[in-house]
C-alpha positions as CSV (number, residue, x, y, z in Angstrom):
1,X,0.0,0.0,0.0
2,X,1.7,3.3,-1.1
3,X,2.3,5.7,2.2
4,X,-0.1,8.0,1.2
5,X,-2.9,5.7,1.6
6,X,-1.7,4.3,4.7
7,X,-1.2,7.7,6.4
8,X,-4.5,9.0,4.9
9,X,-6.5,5.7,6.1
10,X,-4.9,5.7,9.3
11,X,-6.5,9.3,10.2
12,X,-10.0,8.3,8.6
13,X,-9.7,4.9,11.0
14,X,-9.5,7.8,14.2
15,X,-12.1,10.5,12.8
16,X,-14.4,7.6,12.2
17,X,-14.7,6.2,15.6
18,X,-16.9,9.1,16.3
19,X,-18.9,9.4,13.3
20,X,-22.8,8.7,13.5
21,X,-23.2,6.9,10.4
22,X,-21.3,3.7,9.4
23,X,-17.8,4.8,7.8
24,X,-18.3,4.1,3.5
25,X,-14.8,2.9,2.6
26,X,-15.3,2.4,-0.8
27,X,-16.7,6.2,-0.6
28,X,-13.3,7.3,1.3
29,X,-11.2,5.3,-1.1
30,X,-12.6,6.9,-4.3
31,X,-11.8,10.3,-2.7
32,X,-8.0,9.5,-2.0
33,X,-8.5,8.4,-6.0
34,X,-9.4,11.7,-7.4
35,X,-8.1,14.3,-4.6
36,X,-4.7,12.9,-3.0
37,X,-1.6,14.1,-4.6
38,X,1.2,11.0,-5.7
39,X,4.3,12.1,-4.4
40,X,7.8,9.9,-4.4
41,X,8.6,12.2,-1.3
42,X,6.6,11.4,1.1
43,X,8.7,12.4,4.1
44,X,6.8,15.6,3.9
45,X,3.0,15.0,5.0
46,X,2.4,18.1,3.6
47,X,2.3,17.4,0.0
48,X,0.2,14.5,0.2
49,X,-2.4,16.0,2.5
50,X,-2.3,18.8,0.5
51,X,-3.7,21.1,3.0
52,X,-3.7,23.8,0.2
53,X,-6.1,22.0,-1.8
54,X,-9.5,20.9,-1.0
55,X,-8.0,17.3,-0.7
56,X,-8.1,16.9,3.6
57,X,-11.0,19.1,3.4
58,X,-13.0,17.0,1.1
59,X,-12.1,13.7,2.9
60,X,-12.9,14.9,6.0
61,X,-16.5,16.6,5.2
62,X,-17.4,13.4,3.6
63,X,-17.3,12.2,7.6
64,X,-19.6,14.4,8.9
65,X,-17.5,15.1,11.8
66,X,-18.4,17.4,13.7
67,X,-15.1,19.5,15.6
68,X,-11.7,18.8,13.4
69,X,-9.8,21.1,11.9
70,X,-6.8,22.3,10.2
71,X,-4.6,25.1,11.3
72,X,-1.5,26.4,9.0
73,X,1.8,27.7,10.7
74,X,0.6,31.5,11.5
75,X,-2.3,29.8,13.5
76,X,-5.1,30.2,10.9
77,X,-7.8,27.7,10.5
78,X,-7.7,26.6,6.6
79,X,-10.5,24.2,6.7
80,X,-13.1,23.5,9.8
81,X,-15.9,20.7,9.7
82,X,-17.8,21.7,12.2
83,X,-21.3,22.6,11.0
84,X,-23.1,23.8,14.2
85,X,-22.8,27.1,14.9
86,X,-21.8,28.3,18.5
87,X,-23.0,31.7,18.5
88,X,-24.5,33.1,21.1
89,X,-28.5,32.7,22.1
90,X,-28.4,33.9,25.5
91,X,-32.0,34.9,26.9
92,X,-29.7,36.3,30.6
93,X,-29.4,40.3,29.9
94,X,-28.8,41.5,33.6
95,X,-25.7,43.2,34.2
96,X,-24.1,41.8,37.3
97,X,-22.8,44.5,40.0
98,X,-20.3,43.9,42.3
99,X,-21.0,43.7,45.5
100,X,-24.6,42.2,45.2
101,X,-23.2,38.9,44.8
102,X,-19.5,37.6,43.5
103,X,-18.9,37.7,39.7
104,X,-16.4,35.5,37.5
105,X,-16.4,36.0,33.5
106,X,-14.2,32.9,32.1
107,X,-13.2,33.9,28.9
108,X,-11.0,32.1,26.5
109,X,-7.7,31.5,25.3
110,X,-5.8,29.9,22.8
111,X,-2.3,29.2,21.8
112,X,0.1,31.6,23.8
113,X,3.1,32.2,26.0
114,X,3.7,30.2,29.1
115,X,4.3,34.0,30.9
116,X,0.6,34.5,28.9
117,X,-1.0,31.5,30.5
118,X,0.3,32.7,33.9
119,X,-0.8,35.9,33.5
120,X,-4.0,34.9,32.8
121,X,-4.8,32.0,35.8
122,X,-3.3,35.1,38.0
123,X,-6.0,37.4,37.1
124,X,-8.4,35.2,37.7
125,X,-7.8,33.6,41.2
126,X,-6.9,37.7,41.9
127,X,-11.1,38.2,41.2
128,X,-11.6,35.4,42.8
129,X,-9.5,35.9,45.6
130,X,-10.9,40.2,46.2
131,X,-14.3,38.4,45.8
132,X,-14.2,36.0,48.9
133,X,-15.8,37.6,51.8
134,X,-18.4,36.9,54.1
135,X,-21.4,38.3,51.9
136,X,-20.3,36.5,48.9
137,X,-23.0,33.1,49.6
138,X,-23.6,33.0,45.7
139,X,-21.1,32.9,42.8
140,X,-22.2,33.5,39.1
141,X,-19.4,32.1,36.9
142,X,-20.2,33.2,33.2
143,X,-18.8,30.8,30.1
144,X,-21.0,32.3,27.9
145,X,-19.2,33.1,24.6
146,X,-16.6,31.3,25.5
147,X,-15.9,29.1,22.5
148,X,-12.6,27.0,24.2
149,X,-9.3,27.0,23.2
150,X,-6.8,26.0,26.0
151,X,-8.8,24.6,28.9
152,X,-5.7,23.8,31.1
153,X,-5.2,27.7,32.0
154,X,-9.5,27.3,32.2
155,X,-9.5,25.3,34.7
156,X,-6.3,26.2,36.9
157,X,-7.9,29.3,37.2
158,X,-11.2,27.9,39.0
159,X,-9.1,25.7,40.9
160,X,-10.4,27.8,44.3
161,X,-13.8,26.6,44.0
162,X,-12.1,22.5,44.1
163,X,-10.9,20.7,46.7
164,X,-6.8,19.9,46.4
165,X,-7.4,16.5,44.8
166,X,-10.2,16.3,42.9
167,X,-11.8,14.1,40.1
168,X,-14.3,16.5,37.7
169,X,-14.1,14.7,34.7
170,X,-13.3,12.4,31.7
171,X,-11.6,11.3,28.8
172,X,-13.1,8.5,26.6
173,X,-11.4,7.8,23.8
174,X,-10.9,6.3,20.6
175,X,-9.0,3.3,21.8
176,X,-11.1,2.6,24.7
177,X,-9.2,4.0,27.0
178,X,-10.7,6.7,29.8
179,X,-8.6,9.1,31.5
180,X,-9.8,11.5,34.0
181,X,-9.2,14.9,34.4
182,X,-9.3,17.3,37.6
183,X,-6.8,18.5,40.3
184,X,-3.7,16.6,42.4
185,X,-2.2,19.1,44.9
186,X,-4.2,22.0,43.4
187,X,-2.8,21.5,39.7
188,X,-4.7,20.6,36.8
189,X,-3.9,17.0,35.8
190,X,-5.0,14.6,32.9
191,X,-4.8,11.5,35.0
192,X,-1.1,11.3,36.4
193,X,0.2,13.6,34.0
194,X,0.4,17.5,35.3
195,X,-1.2,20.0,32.4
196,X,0.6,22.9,33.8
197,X,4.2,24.2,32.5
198,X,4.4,26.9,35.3
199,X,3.7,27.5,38.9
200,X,0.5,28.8,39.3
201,X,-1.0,30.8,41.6
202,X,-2.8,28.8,44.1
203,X,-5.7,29.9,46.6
204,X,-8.9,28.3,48.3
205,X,-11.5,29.5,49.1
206,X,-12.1,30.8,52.5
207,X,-15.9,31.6,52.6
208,X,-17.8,28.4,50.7
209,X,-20.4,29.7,48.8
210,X,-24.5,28.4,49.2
211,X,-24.8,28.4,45.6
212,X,-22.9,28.8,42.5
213,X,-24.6,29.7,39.1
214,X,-22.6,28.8,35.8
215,X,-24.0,30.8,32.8
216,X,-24.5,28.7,29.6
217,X,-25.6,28.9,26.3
218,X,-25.1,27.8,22.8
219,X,-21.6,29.9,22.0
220,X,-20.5,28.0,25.3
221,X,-17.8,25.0,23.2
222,X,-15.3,22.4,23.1
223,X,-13.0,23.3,25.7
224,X,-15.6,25.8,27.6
225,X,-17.7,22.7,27.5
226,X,-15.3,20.6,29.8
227,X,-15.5,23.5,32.3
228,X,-19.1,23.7,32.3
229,X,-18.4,19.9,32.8
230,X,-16.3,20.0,35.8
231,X,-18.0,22.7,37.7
232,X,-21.1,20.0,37.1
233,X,-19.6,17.7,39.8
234,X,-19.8,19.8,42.4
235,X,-23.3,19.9,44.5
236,X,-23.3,23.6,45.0
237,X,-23.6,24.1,41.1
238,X,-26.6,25.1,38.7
239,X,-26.2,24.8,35.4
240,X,-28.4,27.9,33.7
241,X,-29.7,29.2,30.7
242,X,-29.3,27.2,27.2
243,X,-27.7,24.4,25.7
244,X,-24.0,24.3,24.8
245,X,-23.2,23.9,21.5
246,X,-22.6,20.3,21.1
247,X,-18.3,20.0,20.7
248,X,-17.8,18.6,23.5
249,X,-14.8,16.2,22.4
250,X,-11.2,15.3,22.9
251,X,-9.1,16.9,20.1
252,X,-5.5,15.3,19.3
253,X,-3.2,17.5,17.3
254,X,-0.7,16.2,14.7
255,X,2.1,19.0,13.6
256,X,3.3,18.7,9.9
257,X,6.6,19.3,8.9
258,X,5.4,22.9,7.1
259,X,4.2,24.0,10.6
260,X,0.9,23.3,9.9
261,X,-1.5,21.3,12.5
262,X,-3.9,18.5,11.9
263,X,-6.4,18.5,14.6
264,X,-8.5,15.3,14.9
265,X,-11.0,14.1,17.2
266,X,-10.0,11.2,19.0
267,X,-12.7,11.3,21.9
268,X,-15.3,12.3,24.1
269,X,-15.6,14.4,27.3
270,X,-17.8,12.4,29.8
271,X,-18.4,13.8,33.3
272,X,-17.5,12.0,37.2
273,X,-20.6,9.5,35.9
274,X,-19.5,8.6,32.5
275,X,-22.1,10.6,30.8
276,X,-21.0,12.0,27.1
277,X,-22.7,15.2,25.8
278,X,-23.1,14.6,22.0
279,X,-25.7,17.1,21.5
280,X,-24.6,19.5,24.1
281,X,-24.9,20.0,27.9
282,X,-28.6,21.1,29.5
283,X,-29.2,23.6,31.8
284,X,-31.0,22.6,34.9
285,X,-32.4,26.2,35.4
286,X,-34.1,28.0,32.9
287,X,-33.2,31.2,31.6
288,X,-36.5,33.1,32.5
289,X,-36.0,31.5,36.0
290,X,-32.8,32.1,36.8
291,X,-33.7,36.5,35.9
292,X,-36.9,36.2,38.7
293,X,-33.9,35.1,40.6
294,X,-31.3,37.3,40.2
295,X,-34.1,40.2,40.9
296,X,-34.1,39.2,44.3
297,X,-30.6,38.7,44.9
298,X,-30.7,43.0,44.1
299,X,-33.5,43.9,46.2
């Protein structure tokens, strides 16, 4: 079998573990006939995935999965699959003051500096940290519009809210295998292995809230979604507003020698009960319920 083939089939046999429909070979294999570039020199991926022609791009749609992409070397996304649209559909329009209860806006990020992932967990536990007082018994965490990215940094940053060692999550993937993410000695670990490259700040805290509200909707994704996830499996939590948008998955990347990144799905998040969320995760608290509440919480 010529390398291209067996590079190209081995990524169709990961994306398709997690594709609805049963996978058409004979469909995939007339594609790598018209679209896949022959190339004696296939040291560099590159060429044969032809990443600058619709070649990945046409396999990979003909899936129908939902949340892989590709990414050239400058960090722009050449070719997406995902059809569902995370945009925002938020029905919550109160503006939150401070004082009236504690406030916490998660938002993104992506690829950056270690310094810039410091930075950022800092910020956060320092809001979280000015926010801990006596009269703060309810926490609103907001993930709306958050559409993921890096959720190591994500979740370091929420790390007060967790005990020291705790399990919030897991991985099931493609081989079978389930690994479990969450906290040892206040770090974010996947399984045994430490997610952080940096010290981060650490803090607990010091007055446990009655109640903490976690602002979804449908621009909430991927990474965000493992968040919402986590924050799920404590008892204090309410999930509120509307769905997620559905990309809640484990995403493997594979570099090519041009710089470029292949970014494939090779599993599913699950929560502390095994329970994947395909088609997003639910609010347990409406909306229209959630701004009777927060009416109260200003009077």
């Amino acid at each position: 079998m010529k390398k291209s083939y067996f590079f190209t089939l081995i990524l169709f046999t990961q994306i398709s573990s997690f594709v609805n429909a049963e996978p058409n070979y004979d469909e995939v294999k007339q594609l790598i006939n018209k679209h896949f570039i022959r190339n004696s020199d296939y040291s560099d991926k590159s060429v044969y995935l032809g990443y600058k022609t619709p070649n990945v791009a046409t396999l990979l749609k003909s899936l129908n999965e939902p949340h892989t992409y590709l990414m050239d070397k400058d960090s722009n996304i050449t070719f997406f699959s995902a059809k569902k649209r995370c945009v925002s559909n938020s029905k919550i329009k109160q503006h939150f003051h401070k004082g009236k209860h504690a406030y916490l806006k998660i938002s993104s990020i992506g690829i950056t500096t270690t310094e810039e992932k410091s930075q950022y967990v800092r910020n956060l536990i320092n809001k979280i940290r000015s926010q801990d007082n006596k009269n703060s018994r309810y926490w609103i965490i907001d993930l709306r519009k958050n559409s993921g990215g890096n959720m190591w940094p994500m979740l370091q940053a929420i790390s007060p809210f967790f005990d020291a060692t705790q399990v919030l999550g897991e991985f099931h993937l493609a081989s079978g295998s389930i690994t479990r993410f969450g906290f040892k000695d206040g770090i974010a670990h996947e399984s045994s292995l430490q997610k952080i490259n940096f010290q981060p700040d650490t803090y607990h805290l010091k007055h446990q809230p009655s109640r903490i509200y976690v602002l979804i909707d449908s621009s909430v994704a991927s990474s965000a979604e493992a968040l919402a996830i986590g924050l799920s499996s404590l008892d204090n939590v309410i999930l509120v507003g509307e769905k997620t948008c559905g990309l809640a998955t484990v995403n493997t990347p594979f570099e090519l020698r041009d710089g470029s990144i292949l970014v494939l799905t090779t599993g599913e998040m699950a929560n502390i009960h095994g329970q994947t969320f395909k088609s997003g995760i639910k609010p347990s608290m409406s909306s229209l319920e959630f701004n009777k509440l927060i009416k109260v919480f200003g009077e």
